[in-house]
C-alpha positions as CSV (number, residue, x, y, z in Angstrom):
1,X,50.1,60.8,-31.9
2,X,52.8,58.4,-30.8
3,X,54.1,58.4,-27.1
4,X,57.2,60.6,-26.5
5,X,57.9,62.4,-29.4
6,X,55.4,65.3,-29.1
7,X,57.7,67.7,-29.9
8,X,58.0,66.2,-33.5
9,X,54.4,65.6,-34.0
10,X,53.9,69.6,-32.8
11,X,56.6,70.7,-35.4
12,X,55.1,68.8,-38.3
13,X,51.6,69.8,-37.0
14,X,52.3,73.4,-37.2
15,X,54.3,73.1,-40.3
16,X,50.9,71.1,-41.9
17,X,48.6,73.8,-40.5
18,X,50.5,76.3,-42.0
19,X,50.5,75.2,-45.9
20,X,54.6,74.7,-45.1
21,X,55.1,71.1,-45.3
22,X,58.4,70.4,-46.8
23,X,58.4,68.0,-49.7
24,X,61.7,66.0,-48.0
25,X,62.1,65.2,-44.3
26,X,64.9,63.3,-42.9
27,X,63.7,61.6,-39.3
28,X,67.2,61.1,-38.0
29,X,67.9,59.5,-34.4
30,X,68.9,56.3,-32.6
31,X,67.5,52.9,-34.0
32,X,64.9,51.2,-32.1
33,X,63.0,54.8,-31.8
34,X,59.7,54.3,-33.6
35,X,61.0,56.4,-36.3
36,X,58.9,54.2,-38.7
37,X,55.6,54.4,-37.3
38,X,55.8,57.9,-36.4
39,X,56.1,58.2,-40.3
40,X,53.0,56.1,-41.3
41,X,51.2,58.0,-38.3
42,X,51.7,61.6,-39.8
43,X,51.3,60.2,-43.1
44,X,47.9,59.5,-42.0
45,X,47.1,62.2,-40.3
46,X,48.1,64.2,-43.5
47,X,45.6,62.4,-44.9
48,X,47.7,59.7,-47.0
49,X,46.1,56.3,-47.4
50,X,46.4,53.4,-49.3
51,X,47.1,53.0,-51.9
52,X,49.0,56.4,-51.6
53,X,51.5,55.4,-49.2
54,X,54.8,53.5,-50.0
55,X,57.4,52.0,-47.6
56,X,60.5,51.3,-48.8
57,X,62.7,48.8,-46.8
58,X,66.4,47.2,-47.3
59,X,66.2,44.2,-49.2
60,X,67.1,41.1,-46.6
61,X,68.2,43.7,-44.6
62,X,71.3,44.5,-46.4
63,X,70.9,47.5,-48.7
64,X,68.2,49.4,-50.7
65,X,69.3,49.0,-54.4
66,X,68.7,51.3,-57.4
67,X,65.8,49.0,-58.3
68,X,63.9,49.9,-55.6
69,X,64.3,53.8,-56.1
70,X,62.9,53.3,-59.6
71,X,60.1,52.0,-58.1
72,X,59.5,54.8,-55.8
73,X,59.7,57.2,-59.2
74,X,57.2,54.9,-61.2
75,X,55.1,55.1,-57.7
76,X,55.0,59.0,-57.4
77,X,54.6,59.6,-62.0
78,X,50.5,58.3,-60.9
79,X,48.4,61.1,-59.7
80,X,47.1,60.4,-56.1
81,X,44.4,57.5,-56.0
82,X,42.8,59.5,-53.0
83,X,43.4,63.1,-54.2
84,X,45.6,64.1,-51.9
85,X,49.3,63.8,-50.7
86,X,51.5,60.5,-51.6
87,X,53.9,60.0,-48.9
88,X,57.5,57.5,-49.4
89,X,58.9,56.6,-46.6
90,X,62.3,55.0,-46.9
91,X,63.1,53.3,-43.8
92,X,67.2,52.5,-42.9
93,X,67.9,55.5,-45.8
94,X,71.6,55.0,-45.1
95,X,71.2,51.4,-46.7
96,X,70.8,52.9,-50.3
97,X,74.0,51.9,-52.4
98,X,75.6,54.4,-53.8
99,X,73.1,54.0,-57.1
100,X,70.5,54.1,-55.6
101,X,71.6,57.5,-53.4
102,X,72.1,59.3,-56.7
103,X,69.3,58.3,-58.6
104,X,67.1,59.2,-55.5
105,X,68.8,62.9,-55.5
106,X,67.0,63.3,-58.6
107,X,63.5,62.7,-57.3
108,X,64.7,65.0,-54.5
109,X,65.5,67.8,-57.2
110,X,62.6,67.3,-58.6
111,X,59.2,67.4,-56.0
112,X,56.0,66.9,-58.1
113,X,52.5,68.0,-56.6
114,X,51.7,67.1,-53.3
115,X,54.3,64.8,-52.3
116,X,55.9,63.8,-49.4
117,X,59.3,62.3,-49.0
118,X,60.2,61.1,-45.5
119,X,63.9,59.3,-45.3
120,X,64.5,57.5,-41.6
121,X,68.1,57.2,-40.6
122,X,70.3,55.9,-37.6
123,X,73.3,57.0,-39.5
124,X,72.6,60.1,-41.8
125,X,76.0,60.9,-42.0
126,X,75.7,58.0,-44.6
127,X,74.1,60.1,-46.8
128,X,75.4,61.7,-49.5
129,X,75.6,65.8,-48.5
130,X,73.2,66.9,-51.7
131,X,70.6,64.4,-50.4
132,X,71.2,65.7,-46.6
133,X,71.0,69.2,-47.6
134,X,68.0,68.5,-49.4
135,X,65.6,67.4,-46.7
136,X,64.6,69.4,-43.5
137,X,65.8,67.2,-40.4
138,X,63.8,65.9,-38.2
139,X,65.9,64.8,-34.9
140,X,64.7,62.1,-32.6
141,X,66.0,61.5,-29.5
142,X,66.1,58.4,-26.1
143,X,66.9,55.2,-26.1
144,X,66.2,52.5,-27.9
145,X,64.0,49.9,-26.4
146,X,65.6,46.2,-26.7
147,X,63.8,43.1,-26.5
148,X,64.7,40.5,-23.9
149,X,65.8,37.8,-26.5
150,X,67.6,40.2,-27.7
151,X,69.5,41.3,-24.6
152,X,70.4,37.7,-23.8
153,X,71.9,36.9,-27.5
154,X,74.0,40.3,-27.6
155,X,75.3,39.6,-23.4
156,X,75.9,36.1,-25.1
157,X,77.6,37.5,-27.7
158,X,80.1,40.2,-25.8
159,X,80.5,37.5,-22.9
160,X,82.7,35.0,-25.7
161,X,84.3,37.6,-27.4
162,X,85.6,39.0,-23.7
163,X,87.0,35.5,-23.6
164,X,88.7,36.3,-27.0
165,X,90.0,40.0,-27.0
166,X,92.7,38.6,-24.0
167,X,94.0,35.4,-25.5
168,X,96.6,35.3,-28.4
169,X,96.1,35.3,-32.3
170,X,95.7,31.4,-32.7
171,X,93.2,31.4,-30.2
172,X,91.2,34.4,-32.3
173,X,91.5,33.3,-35.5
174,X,90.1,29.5,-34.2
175,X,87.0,31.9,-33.0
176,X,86.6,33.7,-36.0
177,X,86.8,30.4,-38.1
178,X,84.4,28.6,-35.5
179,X,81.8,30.9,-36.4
180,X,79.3,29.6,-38.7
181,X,78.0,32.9,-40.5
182,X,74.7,33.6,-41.7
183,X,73.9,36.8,-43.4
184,X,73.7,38.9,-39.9
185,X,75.7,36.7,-38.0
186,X,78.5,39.5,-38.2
187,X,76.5,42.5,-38.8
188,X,75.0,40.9,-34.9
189,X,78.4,40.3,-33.6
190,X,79.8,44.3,-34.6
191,X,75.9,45.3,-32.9
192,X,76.9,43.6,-29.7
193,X,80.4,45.3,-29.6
194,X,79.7,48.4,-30.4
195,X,77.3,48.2,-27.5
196,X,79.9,47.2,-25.1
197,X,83.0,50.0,-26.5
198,X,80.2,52.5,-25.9
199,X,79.7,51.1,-22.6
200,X,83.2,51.1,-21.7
201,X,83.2,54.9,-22.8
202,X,81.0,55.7,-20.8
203,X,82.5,54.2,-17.8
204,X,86.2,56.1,-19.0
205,X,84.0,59.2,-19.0
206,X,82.7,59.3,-15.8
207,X,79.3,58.6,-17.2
208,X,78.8,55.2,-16.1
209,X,75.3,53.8,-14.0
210,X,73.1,53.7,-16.9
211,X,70.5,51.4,-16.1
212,X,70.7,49.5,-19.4
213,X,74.7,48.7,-18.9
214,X,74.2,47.3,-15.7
215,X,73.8,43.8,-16.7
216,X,76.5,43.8,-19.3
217,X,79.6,41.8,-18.5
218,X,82.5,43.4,-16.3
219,X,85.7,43.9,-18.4
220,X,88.7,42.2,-18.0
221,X,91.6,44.1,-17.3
222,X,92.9,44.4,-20.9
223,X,90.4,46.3,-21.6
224,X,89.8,48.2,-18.4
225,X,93.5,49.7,-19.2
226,X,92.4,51.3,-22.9
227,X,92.3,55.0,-23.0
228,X,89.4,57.0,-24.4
229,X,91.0,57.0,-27.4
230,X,91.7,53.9,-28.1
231,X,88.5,52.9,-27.4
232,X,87.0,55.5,-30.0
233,X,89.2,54.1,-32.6
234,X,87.9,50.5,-31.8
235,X,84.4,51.9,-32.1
236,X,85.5,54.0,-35.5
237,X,86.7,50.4,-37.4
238,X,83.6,48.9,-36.0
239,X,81.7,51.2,-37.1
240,X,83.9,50.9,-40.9
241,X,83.3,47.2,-41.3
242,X,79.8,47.6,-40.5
243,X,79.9,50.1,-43.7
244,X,81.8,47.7,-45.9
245,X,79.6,44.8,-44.8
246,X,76.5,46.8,-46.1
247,X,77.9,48.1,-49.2
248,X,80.4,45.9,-50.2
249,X,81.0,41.7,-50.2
250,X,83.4,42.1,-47.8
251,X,84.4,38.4,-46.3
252,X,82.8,38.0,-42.6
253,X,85.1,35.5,-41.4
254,X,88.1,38.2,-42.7
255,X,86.0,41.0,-41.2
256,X,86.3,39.6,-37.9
257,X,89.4,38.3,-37.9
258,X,90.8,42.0,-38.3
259,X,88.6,43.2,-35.6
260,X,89.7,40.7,-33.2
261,X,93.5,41.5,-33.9
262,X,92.8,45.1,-34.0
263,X,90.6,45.5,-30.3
């Protein structure tokens, strides 16, 4: 069973034990969680092996397209290689395009046998409602556990753009065009932000001290002076143009540029 979510593994346990299994779960919680391997865990312990068990991820870490749903339909036609449940587990769910979503609603609709769907989200209100309303939800819950490399590239991150949000709109748009953008380049600069608004709501809220924020950057007046809602606004277009950059071929260097004038 894995470490600190016995609650989940008892649910599911009980539910197993009881012939009540649902055919559609949605493990929904904070990223970083061990949402995934909790999956291929039970999955196991269900009895599911390989061959009968298929992980579906985002393509480069973007989105999950229609192509890979018809894979998980051709995958679940075959009967079970070791007669007994065949589990897909679709990891970052909220990545499926919007093909992809509705083709998937119709493998939701239609639950052959012993099957198991298991859909893992940070962000299930990025799910369409029929799809939602179709699984049983499955909430996980702490914090996520960050690598140290990690840590140092997002406080490196947050500790330029600090040097950004207070200077005027030359000086942002020659940061936006310095940037030399990979495919996550942005997708790591919104990760990093988001990270710090939060922080600073926290801090608004009287909630401040967390361990975790205690290393992050102090910040500069500017930004000491937004109100709670202001800040939740910033943190709402963040969280927008991290949408558009997964569904859409929204332009990163544009994307930033109307972060910066916006924060």
């Amino acid at each position: 069973m894995m470490t600190g979510h016995q609650k989940q593994w008892e649910f599911l346990k009980r539910k197993l034990e009881s012939s009540q299994l649902s055919h559609s779960y949605l493990f929904a919680g904070n990223a970083g969680l061990g949402k995934k391997d909790f999956s291929k865990e039970f999955s196991e312990f269900v009895g599911c092996k390989f061959p009968d068990l298929m992980v579906v991820e985002p393509v480069e870490g973007k989105e999950i397209p229609i192509s890979k749903i018809r894979e998980v339909q051709n995958f679940l036609a075959y009967k079970s290689y070791n007669g007994g449940f065949k589990v897909v587990v679709i990891n970052e769910a909220e990545k499926m395009n919007q093909e992809a979503q509705s083709c998937f609603l119709k493998t939701l609709e239609e639950p052959k046998g012993k099957t198991m769907l298991i859909l893992i989200s940070s962000r299930p209100d990025m799910l369409l409602p029929t799809i939602f309303s179709r699984c049983q939800i499955v909430k996980f819950f702490g914090r996520p556990v960050v690598a140290p490399e990690k840590l140092n590239d997002q406080n490196k991150i947050i500790a330029e753009l600090l040097g950004v949000i207070n200077s005027n709109l030359s000086e942002k748009f020659k940061y936006a065009k310095s940037q030399d953008f990979d495919q996550n380049k942005l997708g790591k600069i919104l990760e990093a932000m988001q990270k710090y608004f939060r922080y600073l709501l926290f801090l608004k809220t009287g909630i401040g001290g967390q361990k975790e924020h205690r290393v992050l950057p102090k910040a500069p007046q500017i930004l000491q002076n937004y109100s709670v809602s202001k800040i939740k606004e910033d943190i709402k277009l963040m969280e927008d143009i991290n949408s558009k950059l997964t569904f859409t071929n929204i332009n990163p260097k544009l994307a930033l540029e109307i972060l910066l004038i916006n924060i």
